[in-house]
C-alpha positions as CSV (number, residue, x, y, z in Angstrom):
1,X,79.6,148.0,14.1
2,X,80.3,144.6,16.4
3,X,80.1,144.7,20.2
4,X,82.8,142.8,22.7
5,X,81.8,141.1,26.0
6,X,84.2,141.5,28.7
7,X,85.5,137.9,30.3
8,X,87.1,137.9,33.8
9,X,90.4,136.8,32.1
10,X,92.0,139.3,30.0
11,X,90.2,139.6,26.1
12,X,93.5,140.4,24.7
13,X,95.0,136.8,24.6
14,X,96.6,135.6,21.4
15,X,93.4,133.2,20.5
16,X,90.8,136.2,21.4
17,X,92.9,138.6,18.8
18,X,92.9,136.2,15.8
19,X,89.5,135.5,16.1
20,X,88.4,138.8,16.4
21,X,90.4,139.6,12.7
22,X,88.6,137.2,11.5
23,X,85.3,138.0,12.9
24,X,85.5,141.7,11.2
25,X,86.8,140.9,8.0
26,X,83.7,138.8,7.1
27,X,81.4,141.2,8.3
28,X,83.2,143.6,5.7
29,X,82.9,141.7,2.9
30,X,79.4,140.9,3.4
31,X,78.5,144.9,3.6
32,X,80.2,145.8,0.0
33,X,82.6,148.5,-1.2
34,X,80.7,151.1,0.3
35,X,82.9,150.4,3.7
36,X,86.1,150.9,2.2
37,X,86.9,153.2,5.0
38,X,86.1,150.9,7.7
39,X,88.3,148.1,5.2
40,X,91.3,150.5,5.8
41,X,90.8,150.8,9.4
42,X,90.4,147.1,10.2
43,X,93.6,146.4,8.4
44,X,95.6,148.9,10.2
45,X,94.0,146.9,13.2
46,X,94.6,143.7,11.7
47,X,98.2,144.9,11.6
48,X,98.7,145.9,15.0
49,X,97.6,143.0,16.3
50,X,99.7,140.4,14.6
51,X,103.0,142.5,15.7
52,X,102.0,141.9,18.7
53,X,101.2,138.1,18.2
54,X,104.1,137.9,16.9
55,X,106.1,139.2,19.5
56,X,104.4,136.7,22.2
57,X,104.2,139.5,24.8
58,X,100.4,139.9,26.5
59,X,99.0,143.0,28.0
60,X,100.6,144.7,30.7
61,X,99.8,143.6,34.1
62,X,99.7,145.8,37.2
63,X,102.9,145.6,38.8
64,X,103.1,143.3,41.9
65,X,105.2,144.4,45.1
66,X,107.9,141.9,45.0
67,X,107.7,139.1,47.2
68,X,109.3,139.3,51.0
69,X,113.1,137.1,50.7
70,X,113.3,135.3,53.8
71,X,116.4,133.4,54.9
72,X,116.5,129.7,54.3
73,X,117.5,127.8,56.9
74,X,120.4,126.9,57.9
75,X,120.6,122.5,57.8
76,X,123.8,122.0,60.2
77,X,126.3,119.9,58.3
78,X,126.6,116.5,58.8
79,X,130.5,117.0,59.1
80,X,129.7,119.4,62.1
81,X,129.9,117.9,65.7
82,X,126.4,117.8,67.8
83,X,125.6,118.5,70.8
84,X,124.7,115.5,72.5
85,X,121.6,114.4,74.6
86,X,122.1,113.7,78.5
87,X,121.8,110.0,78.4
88,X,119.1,108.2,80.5
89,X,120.4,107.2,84.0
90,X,120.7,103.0,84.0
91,X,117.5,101.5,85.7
92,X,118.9,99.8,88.5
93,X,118.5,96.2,88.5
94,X,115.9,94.8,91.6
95,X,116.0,91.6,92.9
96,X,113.6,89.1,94.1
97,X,113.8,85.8,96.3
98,X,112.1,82.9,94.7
99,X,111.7,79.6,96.6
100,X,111.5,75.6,94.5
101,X,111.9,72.6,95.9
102,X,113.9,69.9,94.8
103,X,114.0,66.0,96.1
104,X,116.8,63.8,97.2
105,X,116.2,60.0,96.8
106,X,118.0,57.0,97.7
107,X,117.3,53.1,98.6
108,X,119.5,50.2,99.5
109,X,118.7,46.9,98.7
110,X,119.7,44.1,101.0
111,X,122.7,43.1,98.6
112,X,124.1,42.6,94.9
113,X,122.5,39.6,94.6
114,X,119.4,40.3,96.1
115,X,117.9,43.2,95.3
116,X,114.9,43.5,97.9
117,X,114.4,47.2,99.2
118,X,115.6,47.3,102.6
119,X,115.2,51.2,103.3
120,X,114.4,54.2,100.7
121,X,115.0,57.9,101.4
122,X,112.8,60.8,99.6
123,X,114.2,64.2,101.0
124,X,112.3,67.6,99.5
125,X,114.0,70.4,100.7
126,X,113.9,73.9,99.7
127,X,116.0,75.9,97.2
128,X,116.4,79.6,97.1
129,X,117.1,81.9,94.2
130,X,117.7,84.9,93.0
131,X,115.8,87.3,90.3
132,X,116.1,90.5,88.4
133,X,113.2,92.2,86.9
134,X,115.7,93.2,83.6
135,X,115.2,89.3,82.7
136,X,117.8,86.3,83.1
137,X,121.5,86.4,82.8
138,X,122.1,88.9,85.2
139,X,124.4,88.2,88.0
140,X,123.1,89.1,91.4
141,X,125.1,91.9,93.3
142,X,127.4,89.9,96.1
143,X,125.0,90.7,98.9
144,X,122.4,89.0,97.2
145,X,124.6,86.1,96.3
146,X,125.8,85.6,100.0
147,X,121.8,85.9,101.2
148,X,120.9,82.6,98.8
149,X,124.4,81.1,99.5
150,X,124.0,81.3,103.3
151,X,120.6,79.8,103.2
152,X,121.1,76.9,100.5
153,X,124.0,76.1,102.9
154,X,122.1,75.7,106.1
155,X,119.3,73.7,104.1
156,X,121.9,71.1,103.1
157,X,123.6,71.1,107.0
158,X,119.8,70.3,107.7
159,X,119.9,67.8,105.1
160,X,123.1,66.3,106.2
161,X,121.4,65.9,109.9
162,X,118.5,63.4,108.4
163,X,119.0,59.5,108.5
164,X,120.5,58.4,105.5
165,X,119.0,55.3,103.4
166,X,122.2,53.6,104.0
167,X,122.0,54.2,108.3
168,X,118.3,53.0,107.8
169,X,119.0,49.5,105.8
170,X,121.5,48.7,108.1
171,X,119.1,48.3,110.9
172,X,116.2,47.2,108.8
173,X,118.8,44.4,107.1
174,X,119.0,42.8,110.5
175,X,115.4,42.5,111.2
176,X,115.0,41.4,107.9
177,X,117.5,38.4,108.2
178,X,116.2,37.5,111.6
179,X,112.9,37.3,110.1
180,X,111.7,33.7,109.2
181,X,111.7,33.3,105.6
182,X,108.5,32.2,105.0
183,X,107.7,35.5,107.0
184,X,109.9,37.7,104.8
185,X,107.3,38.1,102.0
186,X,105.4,40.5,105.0
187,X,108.4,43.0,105.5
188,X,108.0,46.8,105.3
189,X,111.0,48.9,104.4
190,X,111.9,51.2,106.2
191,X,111.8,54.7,105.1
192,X,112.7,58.4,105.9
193,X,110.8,61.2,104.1
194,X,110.8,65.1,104.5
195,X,107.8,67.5,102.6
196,X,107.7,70.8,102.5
197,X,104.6,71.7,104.0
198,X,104.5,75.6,104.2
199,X,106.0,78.6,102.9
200,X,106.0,82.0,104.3
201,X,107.8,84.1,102.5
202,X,107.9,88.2,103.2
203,X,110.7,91.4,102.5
204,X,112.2,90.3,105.7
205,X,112.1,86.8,106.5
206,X,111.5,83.3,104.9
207,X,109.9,80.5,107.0
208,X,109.7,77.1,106.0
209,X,107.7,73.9,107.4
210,X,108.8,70.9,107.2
211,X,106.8,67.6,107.3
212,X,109.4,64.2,108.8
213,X,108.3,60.7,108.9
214,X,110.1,57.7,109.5
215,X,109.5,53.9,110.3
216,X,112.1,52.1,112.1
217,X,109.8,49.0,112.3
218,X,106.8,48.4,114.8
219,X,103.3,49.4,114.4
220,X,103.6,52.6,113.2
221,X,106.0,55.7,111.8
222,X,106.8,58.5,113.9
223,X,105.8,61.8,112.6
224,X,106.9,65.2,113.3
225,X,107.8,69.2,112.3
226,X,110.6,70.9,111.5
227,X,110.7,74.8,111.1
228,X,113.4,76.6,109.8
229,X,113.4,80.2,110.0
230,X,115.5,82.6,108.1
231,X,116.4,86.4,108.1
232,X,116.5,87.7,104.4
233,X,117.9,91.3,105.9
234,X,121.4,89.4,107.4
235,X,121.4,86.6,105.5
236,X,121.2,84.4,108.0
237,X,119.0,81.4,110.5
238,X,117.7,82.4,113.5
239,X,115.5,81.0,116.2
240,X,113.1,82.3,119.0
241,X,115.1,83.2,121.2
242,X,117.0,85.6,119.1
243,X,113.7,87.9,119.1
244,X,113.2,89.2,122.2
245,X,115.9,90.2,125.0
246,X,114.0,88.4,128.0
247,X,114.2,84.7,126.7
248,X,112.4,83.4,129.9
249,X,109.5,85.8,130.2
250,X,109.2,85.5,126.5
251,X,108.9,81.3,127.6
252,X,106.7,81.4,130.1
253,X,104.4,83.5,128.7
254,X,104.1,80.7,125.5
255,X,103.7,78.2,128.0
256,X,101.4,80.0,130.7
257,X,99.3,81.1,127.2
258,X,98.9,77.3,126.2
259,X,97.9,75.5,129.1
260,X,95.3,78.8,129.8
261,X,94.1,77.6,126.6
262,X,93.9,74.0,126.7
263,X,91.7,74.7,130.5
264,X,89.8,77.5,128.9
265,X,88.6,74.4,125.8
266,X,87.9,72.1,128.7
267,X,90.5,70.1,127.0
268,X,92.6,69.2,130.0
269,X,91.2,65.4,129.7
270,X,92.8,65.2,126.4
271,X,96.5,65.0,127.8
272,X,98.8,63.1,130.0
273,X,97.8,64.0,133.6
274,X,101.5,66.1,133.7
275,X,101.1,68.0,130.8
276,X,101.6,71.4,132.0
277,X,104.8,70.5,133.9
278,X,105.7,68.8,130.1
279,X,104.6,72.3,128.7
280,X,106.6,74.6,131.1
281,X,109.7,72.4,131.4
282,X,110.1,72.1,127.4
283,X,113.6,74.2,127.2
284,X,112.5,75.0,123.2
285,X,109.8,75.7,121.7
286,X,108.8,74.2,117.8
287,X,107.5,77.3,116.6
288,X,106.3,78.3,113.2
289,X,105.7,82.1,112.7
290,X,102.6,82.8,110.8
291,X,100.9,85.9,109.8
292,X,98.8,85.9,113.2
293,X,101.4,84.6,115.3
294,X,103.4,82.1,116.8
295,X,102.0,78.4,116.0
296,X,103.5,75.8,118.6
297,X,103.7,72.4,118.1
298,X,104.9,69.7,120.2
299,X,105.7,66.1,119.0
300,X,103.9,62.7,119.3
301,X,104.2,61.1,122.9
302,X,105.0,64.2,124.0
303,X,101.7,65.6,126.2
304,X,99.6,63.3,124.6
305,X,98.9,59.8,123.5
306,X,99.8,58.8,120.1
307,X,96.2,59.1,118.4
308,X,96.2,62.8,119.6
309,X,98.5,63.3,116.7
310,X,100.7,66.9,116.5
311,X,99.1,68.5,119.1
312,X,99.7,72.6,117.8
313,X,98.2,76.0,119.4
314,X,98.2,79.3,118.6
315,X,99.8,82.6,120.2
316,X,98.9,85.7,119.2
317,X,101.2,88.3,118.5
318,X,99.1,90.6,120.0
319,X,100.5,88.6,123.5
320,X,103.8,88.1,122.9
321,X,104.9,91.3,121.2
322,X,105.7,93.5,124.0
323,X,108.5,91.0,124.8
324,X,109.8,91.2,121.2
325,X,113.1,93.5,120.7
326,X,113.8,95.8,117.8
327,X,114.5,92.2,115.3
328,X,111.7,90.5,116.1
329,X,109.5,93.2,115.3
330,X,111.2,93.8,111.7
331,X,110.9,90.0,111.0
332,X,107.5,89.8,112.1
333,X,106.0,93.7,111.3
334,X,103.1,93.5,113.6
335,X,100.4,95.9,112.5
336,X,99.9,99.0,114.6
337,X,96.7,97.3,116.0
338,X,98.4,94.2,116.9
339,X,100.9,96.3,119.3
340,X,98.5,98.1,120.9
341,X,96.6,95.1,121.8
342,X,100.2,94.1,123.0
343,X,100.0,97.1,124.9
344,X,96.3,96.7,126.6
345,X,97.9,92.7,127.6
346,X,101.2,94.6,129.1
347,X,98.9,97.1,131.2
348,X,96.5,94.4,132.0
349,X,99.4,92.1,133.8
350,X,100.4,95.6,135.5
351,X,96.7,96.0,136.6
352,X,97.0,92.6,138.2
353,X,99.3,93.9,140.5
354,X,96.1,95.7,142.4
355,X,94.2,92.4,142.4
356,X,97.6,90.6,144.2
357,X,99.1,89.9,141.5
358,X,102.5,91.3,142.2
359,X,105.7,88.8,142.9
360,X,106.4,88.0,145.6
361,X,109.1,86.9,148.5
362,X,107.5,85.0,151.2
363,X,110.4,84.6,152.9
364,X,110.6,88.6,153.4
365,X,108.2,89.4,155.2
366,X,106.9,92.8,157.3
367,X,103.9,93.7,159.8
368,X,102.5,96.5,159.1
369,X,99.5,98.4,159.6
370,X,96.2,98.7,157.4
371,X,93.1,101.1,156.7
372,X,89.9,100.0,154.8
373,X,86.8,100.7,155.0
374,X,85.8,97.9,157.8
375,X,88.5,99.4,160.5
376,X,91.9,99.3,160.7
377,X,94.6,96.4,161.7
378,X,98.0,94.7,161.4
379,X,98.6,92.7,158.6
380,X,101.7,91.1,156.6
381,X,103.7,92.4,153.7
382,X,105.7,90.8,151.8
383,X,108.6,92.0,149.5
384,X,107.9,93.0,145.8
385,X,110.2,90.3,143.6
386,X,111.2,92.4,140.9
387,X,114.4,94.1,140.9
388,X,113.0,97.3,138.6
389,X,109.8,98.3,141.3
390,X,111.8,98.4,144.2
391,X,109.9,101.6,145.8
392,X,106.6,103.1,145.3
393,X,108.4,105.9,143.0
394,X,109.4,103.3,141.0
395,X,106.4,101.7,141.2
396,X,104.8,105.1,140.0
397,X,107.3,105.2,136.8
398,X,106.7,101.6,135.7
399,X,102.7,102.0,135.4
400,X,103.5,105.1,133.9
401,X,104.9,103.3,130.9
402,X,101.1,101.9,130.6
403,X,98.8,104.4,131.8
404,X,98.2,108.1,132.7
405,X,99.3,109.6,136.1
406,X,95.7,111.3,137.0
407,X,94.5,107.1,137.0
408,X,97.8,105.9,138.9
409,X,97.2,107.9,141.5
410,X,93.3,107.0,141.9
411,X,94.6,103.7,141.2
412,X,97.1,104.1,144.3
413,X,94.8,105.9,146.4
414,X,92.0,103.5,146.0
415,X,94.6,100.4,147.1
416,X,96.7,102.7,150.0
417,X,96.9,99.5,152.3
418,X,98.0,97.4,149.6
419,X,101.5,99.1,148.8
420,X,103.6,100.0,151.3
421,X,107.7,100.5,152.1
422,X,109.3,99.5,154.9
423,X,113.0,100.7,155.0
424,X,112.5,102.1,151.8
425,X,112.0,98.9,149.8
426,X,108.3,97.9,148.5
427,X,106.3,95.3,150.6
428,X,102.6,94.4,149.4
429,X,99.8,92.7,150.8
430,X,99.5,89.2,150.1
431,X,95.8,89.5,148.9
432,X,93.3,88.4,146.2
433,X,89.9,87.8,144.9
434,X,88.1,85.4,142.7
435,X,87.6,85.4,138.8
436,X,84.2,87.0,137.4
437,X,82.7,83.0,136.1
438,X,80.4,84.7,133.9
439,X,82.9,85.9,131.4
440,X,82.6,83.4,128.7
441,X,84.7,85.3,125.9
442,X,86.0,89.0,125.4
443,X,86.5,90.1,122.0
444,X,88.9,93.0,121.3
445,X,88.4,95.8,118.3
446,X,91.4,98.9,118.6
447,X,89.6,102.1,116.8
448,X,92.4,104.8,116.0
449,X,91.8,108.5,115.9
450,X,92.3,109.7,112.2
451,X,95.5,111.4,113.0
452,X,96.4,107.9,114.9
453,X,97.4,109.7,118.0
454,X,95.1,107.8,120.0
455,X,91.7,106.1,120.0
456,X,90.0,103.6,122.2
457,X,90.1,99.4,122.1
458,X,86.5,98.0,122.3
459,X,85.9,95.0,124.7
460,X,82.5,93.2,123.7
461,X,82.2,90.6,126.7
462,X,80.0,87.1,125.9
463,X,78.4,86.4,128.8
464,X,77.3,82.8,130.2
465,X,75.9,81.3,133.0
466,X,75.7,77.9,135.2
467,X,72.7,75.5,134.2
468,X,72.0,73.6,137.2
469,X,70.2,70.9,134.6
470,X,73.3,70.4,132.3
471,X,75.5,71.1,135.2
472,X,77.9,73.3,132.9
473,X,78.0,76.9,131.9
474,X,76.2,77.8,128.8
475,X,76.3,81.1,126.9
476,X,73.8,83.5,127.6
477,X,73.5,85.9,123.9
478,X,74.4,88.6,126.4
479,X,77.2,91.0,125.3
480,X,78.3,93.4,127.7
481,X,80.8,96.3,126.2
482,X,83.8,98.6,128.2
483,X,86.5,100.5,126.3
484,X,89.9,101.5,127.3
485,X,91.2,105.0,126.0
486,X,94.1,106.0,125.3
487,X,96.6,108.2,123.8
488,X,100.3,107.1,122.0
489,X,103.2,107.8,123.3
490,X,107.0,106.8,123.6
491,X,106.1,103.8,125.2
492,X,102.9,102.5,123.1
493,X,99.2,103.2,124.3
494,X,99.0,105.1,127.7
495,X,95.3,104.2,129.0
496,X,93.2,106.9,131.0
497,X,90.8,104.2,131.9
498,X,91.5,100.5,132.7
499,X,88.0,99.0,133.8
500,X,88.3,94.6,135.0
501,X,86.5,92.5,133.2
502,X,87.2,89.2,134.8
């Protein structure tokens, strides 16, 4: 009798039955003849499992469900047309302005034979480009190509302008020949020379400084600025007066502004003793338009001496920007601030008409009578020169451009002697009143609401008074503060409150 251990593979593999024959044919022998029976029984066994050795087939196996057949997929055929891919819109090229300088040179020498340097030339001038961001060899679109054409062109009319080496050796020959030559070793050529000092350069507009010197002889060179101004939106130069539509306000105002300031530096000492009649008689201003505003210079000799160099002030936009028209305000895109300070400046010359400020004809004048709070009387008037307030209607609808109607008619009602029409046309009083002296310096901060419909402008005023001692004003640390409210409108800022300062 043997015994079989199950294995977790199936016993009845071809290596398992063979061994197994073997295995019980030993154990026969070793028991004798007296198992002849069993003999007979292993052989038939024995049998049985060689046939079906033999015939290499294992046990059955359960049978398996047969697997699911899915489809294959379908590869498309190379020889098959595809459907093609919406192909990416072309990135439009953008262009960008760049600025270089280059530098024209040139001498003459006093002849062939003699090769001593009579006059040089050294030109640097400015050159304008254009870029792409897809990398070089692009060719700009034509209006890009008429913007740098338009403005390399004026730059070499400039150049064209400038005295020559030849012009200059020609008048520097003849001083040099007249010179005695034992004196000749002590000449100084003449020269001309051009530097580009400064650079603006934003979307709209490109502004370029200039730095000219020459020496024709003497003691010294002459020195000056030249400023050239260009519009990068119509490809073209322009100058100031081609940004505003009231030329002579926009003039007087420059020129009022500087000699205001010059007075307010104690300065005046520093000039020729006609300076102001140099400053308002100067038909065109040299301006160069930086990010604050407009920077005014005026040429040696020409309000001052010699050793006062280039004298050069400043005007704030915030001043002149209520006279600017639609293209001045593109080219120089004041900030929102900035124009409502322009605003406060416009109201404050309006408010000046209550403190007899208003033009006037004094060769129109009318009698008429008077109420204040001192008695009543007869006084003169004298015809409003200003052919837009011609009544007190339109009086009513020009200060309604700066402030609101509830504070024009206080205003009005407060100053009802002051304004008055005779015939229908607007007469005022001829009056006045002196300057608050202890008003050393206001300075201005505009606060917007968060929607920026309106806010209020912040006037901190510095305070001084008179030292008997040092027999000047000095600053007293003081600061008073006012503010002016106001809401935006068509116009700009329309104040509700306009309270003097000075």
């Amino acid at each position: 009798m043997f015994f079989c251990k199950f294995q977790k593979k199936p016993f009845f593999d071809g290596a398992n039955r063979q061994a197994l024959c073997y295995n019980a044919l030993e154990l026969i022998w070793k028991r004798g003849t007296h198992m002849k029976r069993a003999l007979s029984l292993v052989l038939a066994l024995l049998l049985a499992l060689s046939c079906a050795a033999c015939s290499g087939q294992s046990a059955p196996q359960p049978a398996k469900e047969p697997a699911q057949q899915t489809e294959p997929a379908v590869q498309p055929s190379s020889s098959e047309p595809q459907p093609q891919s919406e192909p990416e819109p072309a990135k439009e090229a953008v262009w960008h302005y760049t600025l270089t300088t280059q530098t024209a040179a040139d001498r003459c020498v006093l002849d062939d034979n003699d090769s001593t340097v009579l006059a040089t030339t050294s030109y640097e001038y400015p050159v304008l480009s254009a870029e792409s961001d897809g990398g070089a060899g692009q060719e700009p679109p034509e209006a890009v190509r008429r913007v740098v054409d338009a403005f390399n062109s004026g730059v070499q009319s400039y150049l064209s302008g400038l005295t020559s080496a030849g012009e200059l050796g020609e008048t520097a020959k003849q001083q040099y020949l007249e010179t005695d030559p034992e004196y000749r070793t002590y000449f100084t050529a003449y020269y001309g020379a051009t530097e580009v000092c400064y650079t603006r350069q934003t979307d709209e507009l490109l502004e370029i400084q200039l730095f000219e010197s020459y020496y024709w002889g003497g003691a010294h060179g002459v020195e000056s600025f030249e400023n050239l101004h260009f519009d990068l939106g119509t490809g073209s130069f322009f100058e100031l007066a081609d940004l505003t539509d009231d030329a002579p306000r926009l003039h007087d105002l420059i020129a009022e502004t500087i000699i205001e300031d010059i007075f307010d530096r104690g300065e005046e000492n520093w000039y020729f003793e006609n300076f102001a009649q140099s400053i308002r008689e100067r038909k065109i201003y040299n301006v160069s338009l930086d990010a604050e505003g407009f920077n005014v210079i005026f040429d040696e000799y020409e309000i001052a001496a010699y050793a006062s160099g280039l004298p050069e002030f400043t005007v704030p936009y915030a001043i002149i920007c209520r006279y600017l028209n639609e293209r001045g305000l593109r080219l120089l895109d004041p900030s929102l601030e900035t124009r409502i300070l322009g605003d406060y400046y416009d109201a404050l010359a309006m408010w000046y008409w209550f403190e007899g400020g208003a033009p006037l004809d004094y060769n129109d004048t009318r009698m008429g009578a008077y109420t204040t709070g001192y008695g009543d009387g007869e006084m003169p008037y004298q015809r409003i020169d200003d052919p837009e307030v011609t009544s007190l209607d339109a009086l009513r609808s020009w200060l309604g451009t700066r402030f609101s109607a509830e504070l024009i008619e206080q205003r009005l009602s407060a100053s009802q002697s002051l304004f008055q029409e005779f015939d229908g046309v607007l007469y005022a009083a001829a009056v006045g009143r002196g300057a608050d002296m202890t008003v050393e310096s206001v300075d201005f901060t505009v606060e917007l609401n968060a929607d920026q419909s309106g806010g209020r402008i912040l006037a901190d005023i510095h305070r001084q008074d008179y030292d008997e001692q040092k027999a000047d004003w000095v600053s007293t640390g003081v600061v008073d503060q006012v503010e002016f409210p106001f809401t935006l409108g068509e116009t700009g800022a329309i104040f509700s409150a306009f309270p003097t300062i000075w």
